[in-house]
N, CA, C and O atoms as a printed pandas DataFrame, in Angstrom:
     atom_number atom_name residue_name chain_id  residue_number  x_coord  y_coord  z_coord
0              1         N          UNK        A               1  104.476   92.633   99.901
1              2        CA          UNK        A               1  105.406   92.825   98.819
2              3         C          UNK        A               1  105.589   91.521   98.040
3              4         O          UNK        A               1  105.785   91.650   96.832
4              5         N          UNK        A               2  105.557   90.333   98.528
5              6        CA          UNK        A               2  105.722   89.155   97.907
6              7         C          UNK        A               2  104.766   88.829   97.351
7              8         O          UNK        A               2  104.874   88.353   96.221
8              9         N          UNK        A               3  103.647   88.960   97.894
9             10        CA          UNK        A               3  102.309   88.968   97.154
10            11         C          UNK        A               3  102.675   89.355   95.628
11            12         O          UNK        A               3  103.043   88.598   94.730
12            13         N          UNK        A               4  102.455   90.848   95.594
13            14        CA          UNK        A               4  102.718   91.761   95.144
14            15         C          UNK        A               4  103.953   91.488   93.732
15            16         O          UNK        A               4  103.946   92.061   92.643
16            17         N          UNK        A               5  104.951   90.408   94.242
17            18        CA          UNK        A               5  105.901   90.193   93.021
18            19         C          UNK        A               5  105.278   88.803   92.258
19            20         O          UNK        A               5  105.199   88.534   91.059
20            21         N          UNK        A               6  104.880   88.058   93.433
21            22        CA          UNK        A               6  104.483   86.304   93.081
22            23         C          UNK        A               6  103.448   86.958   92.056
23            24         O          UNK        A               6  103.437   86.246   91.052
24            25         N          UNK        A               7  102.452   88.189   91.901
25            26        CA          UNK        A               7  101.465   88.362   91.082
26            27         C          UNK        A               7  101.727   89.197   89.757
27            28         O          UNK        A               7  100.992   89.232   88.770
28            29         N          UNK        A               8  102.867   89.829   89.935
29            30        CA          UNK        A               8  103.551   89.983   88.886
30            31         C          UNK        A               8  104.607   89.251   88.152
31            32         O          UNK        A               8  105.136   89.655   87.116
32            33         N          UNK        A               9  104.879   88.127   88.774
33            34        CA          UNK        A               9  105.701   86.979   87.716
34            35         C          UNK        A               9  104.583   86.419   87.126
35            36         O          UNK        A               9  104.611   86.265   85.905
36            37         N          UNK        A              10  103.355   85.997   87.909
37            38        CA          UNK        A              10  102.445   84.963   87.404
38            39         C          UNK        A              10  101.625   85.357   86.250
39            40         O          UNK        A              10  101.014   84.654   85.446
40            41         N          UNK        A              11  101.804   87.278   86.388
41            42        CA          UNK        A              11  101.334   87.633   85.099
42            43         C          UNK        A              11  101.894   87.823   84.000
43            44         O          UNK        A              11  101.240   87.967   82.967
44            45         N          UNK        A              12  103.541   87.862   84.048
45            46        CA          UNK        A              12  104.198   88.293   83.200
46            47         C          UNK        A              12  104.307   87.227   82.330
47            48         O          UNK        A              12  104.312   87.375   81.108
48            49         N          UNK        A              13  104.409   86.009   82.968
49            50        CA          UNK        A              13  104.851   84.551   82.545
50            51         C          UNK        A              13  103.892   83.789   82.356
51            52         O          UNK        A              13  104.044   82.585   82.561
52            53         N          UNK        A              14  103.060   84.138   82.060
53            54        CA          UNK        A              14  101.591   83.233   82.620
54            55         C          UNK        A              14  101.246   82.034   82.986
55            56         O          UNK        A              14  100.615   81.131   82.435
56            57         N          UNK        A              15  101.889   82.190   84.273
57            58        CA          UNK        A              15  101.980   80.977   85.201
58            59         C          UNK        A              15  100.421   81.242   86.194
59            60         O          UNK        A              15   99.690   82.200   86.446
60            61         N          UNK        A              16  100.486   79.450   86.611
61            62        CA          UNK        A              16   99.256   79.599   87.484
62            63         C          UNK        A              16   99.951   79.571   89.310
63            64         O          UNK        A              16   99.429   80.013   90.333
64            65         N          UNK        A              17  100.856   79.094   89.176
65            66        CA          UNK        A              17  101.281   79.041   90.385
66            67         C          UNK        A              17  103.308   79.123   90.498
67            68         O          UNK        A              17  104.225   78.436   90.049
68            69         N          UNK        A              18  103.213   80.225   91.255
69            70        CA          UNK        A              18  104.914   80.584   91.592
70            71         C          UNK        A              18  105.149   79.841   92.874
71            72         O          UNK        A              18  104.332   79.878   93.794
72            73         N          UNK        A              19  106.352   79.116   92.929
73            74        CA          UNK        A              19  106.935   78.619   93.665
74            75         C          UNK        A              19  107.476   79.938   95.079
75            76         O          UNK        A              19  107.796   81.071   94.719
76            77         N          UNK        A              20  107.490   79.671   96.123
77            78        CA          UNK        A              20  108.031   80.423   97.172
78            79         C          UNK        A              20  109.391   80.959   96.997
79            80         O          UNK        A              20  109.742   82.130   97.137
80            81         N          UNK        A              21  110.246   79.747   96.609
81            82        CA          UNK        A              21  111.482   80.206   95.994
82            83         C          UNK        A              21  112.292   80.811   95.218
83            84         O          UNK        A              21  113.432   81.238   95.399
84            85         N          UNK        A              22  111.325   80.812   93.972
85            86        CA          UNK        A              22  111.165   81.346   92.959
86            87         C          UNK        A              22  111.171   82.845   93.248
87            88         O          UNK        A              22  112.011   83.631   92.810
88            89         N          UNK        A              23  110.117   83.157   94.051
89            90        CA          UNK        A              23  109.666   84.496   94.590
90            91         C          UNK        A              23  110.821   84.985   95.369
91            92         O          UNK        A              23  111.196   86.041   94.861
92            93         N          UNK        A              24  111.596   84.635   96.465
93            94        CA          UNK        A              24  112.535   84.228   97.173
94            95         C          UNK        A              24  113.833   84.980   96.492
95            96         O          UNK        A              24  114.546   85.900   96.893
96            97         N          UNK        A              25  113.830   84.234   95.359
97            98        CA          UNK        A              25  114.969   84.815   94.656
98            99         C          UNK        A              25  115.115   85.914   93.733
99           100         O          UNK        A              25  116.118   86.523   93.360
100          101         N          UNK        A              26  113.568   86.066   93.372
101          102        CA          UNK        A              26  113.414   87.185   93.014
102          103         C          UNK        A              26  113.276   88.474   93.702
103          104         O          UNK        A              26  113.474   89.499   93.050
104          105         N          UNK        A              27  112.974   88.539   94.881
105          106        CA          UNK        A              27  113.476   89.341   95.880
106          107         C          UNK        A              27  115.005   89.531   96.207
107          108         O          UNK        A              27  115.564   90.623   96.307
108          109         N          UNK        A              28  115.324   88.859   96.289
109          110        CA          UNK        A              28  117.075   88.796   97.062
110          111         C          UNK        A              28  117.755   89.293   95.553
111          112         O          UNK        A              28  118.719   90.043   95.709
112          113         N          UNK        A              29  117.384   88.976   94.047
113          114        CA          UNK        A              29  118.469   89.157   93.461
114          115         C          UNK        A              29  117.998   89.936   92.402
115          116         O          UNK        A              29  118.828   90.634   91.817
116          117         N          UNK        A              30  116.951   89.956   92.074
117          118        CA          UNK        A              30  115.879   90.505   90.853
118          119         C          UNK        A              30  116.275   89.726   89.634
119          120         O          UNK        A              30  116.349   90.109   88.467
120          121         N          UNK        A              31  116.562   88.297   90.269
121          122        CA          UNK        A              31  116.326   87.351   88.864
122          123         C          UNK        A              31  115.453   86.075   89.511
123          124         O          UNK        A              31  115.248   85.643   90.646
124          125         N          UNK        A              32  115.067   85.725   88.183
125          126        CA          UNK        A              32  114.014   84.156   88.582
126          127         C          UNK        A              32  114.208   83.027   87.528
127          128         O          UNK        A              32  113.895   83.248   86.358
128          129         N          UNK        A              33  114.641   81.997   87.855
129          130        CA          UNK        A              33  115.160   80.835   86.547
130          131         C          UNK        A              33  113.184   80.577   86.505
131          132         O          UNK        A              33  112.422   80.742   87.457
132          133         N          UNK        A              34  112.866   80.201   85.280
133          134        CA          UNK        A              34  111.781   79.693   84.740
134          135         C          UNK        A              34  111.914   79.233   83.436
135          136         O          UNK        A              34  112.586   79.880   82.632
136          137         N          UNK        A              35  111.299   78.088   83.090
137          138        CA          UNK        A              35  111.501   77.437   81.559
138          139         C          UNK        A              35  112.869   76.741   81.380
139          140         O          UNK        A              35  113.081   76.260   80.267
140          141         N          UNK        A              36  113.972   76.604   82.470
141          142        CA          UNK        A              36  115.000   76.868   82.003
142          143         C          UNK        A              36  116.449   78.751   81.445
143          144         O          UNK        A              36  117.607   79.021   81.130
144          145         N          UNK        A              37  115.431   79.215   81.648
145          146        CA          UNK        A              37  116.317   80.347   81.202
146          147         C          UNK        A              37  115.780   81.393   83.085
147          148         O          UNK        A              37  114.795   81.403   83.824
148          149         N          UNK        A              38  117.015   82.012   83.059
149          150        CA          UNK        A              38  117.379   83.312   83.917
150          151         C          UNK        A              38  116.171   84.774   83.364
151          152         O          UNK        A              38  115.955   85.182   82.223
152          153         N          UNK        A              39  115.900   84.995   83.984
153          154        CA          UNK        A              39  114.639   86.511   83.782
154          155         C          UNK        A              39  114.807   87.424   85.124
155          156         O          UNK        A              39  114.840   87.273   86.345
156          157         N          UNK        A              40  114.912   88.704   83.926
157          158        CA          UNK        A              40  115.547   90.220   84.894
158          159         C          UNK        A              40  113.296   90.410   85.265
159          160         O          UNK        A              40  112.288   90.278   84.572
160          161         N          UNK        A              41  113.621   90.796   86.843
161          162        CA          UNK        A              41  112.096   90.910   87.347
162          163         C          UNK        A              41  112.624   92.033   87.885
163          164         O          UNK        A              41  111.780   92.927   87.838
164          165         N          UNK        A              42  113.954   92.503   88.528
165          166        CA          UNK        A              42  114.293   93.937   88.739
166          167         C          UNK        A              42  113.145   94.731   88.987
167          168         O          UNK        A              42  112.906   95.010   90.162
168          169         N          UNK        A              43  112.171   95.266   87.838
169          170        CA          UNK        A              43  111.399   95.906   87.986
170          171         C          UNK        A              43  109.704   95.798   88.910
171          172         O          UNK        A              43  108.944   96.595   89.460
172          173         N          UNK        A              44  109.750   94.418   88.663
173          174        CA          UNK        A              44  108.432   94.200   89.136
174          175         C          UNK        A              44  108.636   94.177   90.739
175          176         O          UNK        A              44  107.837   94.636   91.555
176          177         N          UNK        A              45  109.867   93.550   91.024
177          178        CA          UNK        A              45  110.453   93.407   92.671
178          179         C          UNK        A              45  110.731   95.646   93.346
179          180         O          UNK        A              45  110.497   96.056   94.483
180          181         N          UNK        A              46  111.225   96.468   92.197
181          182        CA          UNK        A              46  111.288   97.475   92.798
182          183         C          UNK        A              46  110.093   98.005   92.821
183          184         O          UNK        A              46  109.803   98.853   93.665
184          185         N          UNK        A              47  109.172   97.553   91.838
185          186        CA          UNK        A              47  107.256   98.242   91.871
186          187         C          UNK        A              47  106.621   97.815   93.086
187          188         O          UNK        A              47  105.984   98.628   93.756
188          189         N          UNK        A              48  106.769   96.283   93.527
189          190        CA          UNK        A              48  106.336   95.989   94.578
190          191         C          UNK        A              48  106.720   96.556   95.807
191          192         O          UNK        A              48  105.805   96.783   96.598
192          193         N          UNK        A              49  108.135   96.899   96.220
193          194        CA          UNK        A              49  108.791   97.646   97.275
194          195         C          UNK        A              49  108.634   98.978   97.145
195          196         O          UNK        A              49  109.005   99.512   98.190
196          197         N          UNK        A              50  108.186   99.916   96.204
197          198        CA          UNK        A              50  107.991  101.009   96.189
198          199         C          UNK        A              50  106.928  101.681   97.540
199          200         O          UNK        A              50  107.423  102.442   98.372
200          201         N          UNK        A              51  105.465  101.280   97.594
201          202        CA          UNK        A              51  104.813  101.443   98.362
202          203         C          UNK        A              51  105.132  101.040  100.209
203          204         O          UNK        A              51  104.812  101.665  101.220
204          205         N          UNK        A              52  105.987   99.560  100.005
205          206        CA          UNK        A              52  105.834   99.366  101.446
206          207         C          UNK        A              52  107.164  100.504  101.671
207          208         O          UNK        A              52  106.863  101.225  102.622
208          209         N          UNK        A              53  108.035  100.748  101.306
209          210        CA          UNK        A              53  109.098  101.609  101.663
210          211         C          UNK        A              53  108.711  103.132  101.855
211          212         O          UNK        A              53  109.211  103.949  102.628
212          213         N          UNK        A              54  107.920  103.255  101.150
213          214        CA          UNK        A              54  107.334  104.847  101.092
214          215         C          UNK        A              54  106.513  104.996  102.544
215          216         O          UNK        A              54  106.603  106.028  103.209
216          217         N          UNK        A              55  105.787  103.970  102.919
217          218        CA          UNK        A              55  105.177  103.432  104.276
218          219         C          UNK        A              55  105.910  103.857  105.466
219          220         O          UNK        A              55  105.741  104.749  106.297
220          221         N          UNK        A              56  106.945  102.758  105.253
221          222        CA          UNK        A              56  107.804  102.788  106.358
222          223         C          UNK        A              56  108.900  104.058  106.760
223          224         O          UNK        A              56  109.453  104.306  107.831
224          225         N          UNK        A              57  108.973  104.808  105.319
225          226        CA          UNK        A              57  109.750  105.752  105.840
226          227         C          UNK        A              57  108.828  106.895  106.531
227          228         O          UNK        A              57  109.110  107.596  107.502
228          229         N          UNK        A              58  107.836  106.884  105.876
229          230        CA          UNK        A              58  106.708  107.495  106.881
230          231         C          UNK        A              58  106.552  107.555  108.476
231          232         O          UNK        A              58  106.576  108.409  109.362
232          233         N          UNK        A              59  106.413  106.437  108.372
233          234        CA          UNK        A              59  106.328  105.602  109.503
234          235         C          UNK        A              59  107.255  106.246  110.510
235          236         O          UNK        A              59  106.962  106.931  111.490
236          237         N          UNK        A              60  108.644  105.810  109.972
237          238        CA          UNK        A              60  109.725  105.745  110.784
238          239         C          UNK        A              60  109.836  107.293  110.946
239          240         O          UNK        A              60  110.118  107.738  112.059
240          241         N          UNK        A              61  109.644  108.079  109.965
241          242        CA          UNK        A              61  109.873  109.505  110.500
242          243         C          UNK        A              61  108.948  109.678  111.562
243          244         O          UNK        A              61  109.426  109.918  112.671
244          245         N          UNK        A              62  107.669  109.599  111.433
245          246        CA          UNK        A              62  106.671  109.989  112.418
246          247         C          UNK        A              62  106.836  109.435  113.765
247          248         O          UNK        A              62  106.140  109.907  114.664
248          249         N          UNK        A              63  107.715  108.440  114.035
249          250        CA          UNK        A              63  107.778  108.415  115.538
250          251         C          UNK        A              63  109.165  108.553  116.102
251          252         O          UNK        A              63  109.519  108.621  117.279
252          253         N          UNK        A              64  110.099  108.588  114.634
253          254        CA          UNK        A              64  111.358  109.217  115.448
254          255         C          UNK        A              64  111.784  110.717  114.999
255          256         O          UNK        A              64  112.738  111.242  115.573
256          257         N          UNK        A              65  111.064  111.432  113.946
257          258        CA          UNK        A              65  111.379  112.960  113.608
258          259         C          UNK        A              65  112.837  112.741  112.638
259          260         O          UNK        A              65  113.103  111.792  111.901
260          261         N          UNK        A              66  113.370  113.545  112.828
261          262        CA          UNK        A              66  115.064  113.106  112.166
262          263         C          UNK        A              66  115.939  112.464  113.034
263          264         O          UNK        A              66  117.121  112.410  112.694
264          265         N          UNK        A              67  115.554  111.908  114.210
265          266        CA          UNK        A              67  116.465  111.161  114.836
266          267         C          UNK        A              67  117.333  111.873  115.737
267          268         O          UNK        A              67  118.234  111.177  116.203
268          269         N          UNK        A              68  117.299  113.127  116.121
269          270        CA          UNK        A              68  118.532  113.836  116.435
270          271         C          UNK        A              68  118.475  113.571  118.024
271          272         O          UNK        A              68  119.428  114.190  118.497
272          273         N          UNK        A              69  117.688  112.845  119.164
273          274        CA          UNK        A              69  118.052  112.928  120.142
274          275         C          UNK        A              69  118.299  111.193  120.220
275          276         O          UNK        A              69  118.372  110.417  121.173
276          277         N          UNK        A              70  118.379  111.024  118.858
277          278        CA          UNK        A              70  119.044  109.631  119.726
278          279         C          UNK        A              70  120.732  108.965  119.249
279          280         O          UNK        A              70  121.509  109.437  118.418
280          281         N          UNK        A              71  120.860  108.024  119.910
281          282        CA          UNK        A              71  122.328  108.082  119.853
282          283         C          UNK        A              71  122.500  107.136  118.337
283          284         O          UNK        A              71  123.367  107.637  117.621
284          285         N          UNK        A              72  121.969  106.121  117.845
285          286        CA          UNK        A              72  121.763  105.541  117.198
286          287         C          UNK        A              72  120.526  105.095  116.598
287          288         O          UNK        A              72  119.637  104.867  117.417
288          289         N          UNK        A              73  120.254  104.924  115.457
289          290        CA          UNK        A              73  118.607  104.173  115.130
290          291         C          UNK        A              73  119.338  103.041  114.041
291          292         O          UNK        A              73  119.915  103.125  112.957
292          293         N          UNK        A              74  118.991  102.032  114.911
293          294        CA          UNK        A              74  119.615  100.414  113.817
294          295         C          UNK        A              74  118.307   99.678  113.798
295          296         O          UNK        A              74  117.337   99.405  114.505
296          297         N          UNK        A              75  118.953   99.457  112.267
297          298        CA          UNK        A              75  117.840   98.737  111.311
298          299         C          UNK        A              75  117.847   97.071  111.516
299          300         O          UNK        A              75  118.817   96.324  111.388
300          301         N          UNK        A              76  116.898   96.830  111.761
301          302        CA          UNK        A              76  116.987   95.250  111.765
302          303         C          UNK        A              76  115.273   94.372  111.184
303          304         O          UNK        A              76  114.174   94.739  110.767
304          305         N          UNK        A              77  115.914   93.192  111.473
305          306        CA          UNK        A              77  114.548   92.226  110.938
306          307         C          UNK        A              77  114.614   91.755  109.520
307          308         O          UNK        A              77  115.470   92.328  108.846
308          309         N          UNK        A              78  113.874   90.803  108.892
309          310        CA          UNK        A              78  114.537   90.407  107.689
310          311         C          UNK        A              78  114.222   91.280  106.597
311          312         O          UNK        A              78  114.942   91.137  105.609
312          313         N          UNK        A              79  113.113   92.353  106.517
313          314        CA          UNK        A              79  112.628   93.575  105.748
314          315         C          UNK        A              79  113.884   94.093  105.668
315          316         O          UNK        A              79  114.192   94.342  104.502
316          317         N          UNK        A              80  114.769   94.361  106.514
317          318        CA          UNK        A              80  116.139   95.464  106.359
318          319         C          UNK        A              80  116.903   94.450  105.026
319          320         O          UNK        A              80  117.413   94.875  103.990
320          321         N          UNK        A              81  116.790   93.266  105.401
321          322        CA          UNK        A              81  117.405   92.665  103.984
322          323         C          UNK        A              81  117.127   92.965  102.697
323          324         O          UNK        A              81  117.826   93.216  101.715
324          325         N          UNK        A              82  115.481   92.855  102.982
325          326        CA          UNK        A              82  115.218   92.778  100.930
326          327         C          UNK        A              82  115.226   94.456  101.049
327          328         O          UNK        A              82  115.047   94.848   99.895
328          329         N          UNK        A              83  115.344   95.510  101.858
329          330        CA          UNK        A              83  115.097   96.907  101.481
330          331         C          UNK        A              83  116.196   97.362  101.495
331          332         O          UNK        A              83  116.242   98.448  100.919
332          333         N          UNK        A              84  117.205   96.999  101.929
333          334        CA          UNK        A              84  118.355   97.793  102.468
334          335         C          UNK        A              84  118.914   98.743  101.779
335          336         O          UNK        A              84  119.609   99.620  102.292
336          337         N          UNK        A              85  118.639   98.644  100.459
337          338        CA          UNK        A              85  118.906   99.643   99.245
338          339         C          UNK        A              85  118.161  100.975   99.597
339          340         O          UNK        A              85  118.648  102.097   99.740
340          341         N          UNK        A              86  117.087  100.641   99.683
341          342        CA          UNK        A              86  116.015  101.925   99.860
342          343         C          UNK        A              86  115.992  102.442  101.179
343          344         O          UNK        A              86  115.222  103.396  101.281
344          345         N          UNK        A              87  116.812  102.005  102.634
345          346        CA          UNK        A              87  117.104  102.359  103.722
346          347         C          UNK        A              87  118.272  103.657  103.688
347          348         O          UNK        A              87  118.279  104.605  104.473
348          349         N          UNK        A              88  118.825  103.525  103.049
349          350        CA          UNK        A              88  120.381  104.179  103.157
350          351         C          UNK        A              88  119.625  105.754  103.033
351          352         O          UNK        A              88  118.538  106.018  102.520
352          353         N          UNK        A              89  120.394  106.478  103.550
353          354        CA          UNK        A              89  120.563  107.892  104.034
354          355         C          UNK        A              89  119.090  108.312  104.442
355          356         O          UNK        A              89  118.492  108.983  103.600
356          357         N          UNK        A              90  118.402  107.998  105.658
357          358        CA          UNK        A              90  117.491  108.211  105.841
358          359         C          UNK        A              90  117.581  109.095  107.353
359          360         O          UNK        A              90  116.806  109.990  107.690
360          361         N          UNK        A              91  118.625  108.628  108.056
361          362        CA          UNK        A              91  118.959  109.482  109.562
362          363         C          UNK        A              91  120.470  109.415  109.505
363          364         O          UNK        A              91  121.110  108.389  109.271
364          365         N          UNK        A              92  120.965  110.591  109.739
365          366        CA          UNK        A              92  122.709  110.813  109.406
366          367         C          UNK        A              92  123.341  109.751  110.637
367          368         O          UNK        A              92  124.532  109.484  110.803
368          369         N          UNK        A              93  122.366  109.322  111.303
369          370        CA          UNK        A              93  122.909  108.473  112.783
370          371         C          UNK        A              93  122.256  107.056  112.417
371          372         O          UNK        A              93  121.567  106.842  113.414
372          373         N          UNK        A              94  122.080  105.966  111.554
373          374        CA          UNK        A              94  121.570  105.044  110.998
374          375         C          UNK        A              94  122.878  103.720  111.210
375          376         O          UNK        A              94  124.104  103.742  111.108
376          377         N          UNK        A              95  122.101  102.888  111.468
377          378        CA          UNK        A              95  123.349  101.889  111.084
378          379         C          UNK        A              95  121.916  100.394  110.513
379          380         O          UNK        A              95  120.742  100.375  110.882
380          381         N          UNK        A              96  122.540   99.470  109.668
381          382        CA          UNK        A              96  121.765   97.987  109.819
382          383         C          UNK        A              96  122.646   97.363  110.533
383          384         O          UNK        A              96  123.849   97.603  110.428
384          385         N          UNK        A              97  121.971   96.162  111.646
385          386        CA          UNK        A              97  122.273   95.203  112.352
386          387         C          UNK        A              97  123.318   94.286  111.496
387          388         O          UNK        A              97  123.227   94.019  110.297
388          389         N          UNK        A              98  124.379   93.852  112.449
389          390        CA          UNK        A              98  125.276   92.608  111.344
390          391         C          UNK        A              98  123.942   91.476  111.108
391          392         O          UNK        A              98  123.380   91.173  112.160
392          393         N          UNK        A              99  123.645   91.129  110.430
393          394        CA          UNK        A              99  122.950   89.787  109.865
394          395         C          UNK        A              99  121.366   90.281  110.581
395          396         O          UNK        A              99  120.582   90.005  111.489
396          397         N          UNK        A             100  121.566   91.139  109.512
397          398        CA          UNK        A             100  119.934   91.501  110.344
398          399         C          UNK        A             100  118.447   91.038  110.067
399          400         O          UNK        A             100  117.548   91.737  110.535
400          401         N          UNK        A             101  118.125   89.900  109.334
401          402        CA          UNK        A             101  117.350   88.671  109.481
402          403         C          UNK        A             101  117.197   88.065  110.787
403          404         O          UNK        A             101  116.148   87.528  111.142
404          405         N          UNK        A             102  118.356   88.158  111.587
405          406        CA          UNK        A             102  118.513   87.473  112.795
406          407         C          UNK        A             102  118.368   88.226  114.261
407          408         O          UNK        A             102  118.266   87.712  115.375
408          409         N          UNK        A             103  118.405   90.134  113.738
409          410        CA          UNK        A             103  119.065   90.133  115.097
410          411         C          UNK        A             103  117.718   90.097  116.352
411          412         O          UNK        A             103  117.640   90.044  117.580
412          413         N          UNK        A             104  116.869   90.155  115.281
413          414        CA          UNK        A             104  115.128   90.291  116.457
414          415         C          UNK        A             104  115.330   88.991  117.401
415          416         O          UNK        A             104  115.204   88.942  118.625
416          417         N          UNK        A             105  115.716   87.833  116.406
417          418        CA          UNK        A             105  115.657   86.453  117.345
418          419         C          UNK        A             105  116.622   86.999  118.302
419          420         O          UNK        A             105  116.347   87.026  119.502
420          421         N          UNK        A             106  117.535   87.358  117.931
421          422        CA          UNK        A             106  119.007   87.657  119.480
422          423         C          UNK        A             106  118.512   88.620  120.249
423          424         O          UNK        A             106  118.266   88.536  121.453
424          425         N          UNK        A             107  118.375   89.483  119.588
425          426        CA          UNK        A             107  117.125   90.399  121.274
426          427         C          UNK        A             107  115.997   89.380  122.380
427          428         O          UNK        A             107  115.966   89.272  123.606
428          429         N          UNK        A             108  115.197   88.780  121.331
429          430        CA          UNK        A             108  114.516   88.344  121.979
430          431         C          UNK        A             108  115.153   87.137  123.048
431          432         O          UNK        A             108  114.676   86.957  124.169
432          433         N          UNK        A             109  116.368   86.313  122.472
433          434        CA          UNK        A             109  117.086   85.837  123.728
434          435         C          UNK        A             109  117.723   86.486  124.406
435          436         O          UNK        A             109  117.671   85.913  125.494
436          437         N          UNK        A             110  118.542   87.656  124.540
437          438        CA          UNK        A             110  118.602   88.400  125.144
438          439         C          UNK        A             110  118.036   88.628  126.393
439          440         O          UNK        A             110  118.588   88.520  127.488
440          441         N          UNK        A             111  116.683   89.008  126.099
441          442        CA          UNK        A             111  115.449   89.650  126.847
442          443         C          UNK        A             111  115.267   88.190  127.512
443          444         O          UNK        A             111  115.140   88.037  128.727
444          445         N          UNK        A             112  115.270   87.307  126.727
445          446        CA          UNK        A             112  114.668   85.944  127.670
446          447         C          UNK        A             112  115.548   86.019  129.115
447          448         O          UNK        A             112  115.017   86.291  130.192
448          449         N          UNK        A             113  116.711   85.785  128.977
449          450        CA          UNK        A             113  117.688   85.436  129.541
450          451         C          UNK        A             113  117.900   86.859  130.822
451          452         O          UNK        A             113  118.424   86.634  131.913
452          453         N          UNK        A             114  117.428   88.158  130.449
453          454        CA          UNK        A             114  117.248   88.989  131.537
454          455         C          UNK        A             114  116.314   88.412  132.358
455          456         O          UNK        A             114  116.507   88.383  133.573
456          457         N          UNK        A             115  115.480   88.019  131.936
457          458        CA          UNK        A             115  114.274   87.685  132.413
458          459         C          UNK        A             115  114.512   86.405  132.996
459          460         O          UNK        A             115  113.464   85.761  132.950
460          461         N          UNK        A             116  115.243   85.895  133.412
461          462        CA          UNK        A             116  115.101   84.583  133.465
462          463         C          UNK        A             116  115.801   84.444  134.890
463          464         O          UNK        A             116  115.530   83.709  135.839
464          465         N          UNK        A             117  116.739   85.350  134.722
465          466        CA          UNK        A             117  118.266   85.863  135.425
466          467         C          UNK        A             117  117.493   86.728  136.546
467          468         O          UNK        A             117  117.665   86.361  137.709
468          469         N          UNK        A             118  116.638   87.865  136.307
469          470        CA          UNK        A             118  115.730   88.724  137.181
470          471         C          UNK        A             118  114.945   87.523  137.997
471          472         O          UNK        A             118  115.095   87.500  139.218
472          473         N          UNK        A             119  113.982   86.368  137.271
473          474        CA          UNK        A             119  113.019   85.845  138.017
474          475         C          UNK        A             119  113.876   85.005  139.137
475          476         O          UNK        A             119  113.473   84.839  140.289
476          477         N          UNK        A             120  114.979   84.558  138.685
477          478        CA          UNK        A             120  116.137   83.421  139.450
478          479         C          UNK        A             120  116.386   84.263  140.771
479          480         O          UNK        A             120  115.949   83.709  141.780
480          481         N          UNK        A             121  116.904   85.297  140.937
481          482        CA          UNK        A             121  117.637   86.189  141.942
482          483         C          UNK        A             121  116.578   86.258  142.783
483          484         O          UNK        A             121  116.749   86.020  143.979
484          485         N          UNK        A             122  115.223   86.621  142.242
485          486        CA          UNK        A             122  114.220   86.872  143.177
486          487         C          UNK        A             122  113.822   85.922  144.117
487          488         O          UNK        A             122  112.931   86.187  144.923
């Protein structure tokens, strides 16, 4: 998807090279300062997310169906950030993670720390 926007600023603007940040912010807000002036990319950031979202809801249906035998399905990872718009009403049992950029790292300590706690006892 970033690809995907960095190659549509660079064409719109005809730049040879977009900054990460640049891109960055054009994701998070659908604006990008260049030249000095503020620019609506809105569109090029929802063209780029169109496909991976159409993906994932795919996706996500095909291995959970509508969700109905489970108690919860929470959204996380930093994708739930820049999509979160296009997440909403997808399983009537849905929630996103508080700060969900982060919460994969906190599972994964989590999991460390079972693990760590399991190998200790033994």
């Amino acid at each position: 998807m970033k690809r995907d926007v960095t190659e549509g600023i660079r064409s719109r603007f005809d730049m040879e090279v977009v900054s990460e940040r640049s891109v960055e912010a054009a994701v998070q807000g659908g604006r990008v300062r260049l030249f000095g002036k503020d620019h609506d990319v809105t569109e090029l950031v929802e063209t780029a997310q169109r496909p991976l979202v159409e993906r994932q809801l795919a996706e996500t249906q095909r291995q959970l169906g509508r969700g109905a035998e489970l108690e919860h399905i929470l959204f996380v990872g930093r994708g739930t950030v820049a999509l979160a718009a296009h997440l909403r009403d997808w399983f009537v049992n849905q929630a996103v993670a508080d700060h969900p950029a982060f919460a994969n790292a906190r599972g994964m300590l989590k999991y460390l720390r079972y693990v760590c706690d399991a190998s200790n006892a033994a």
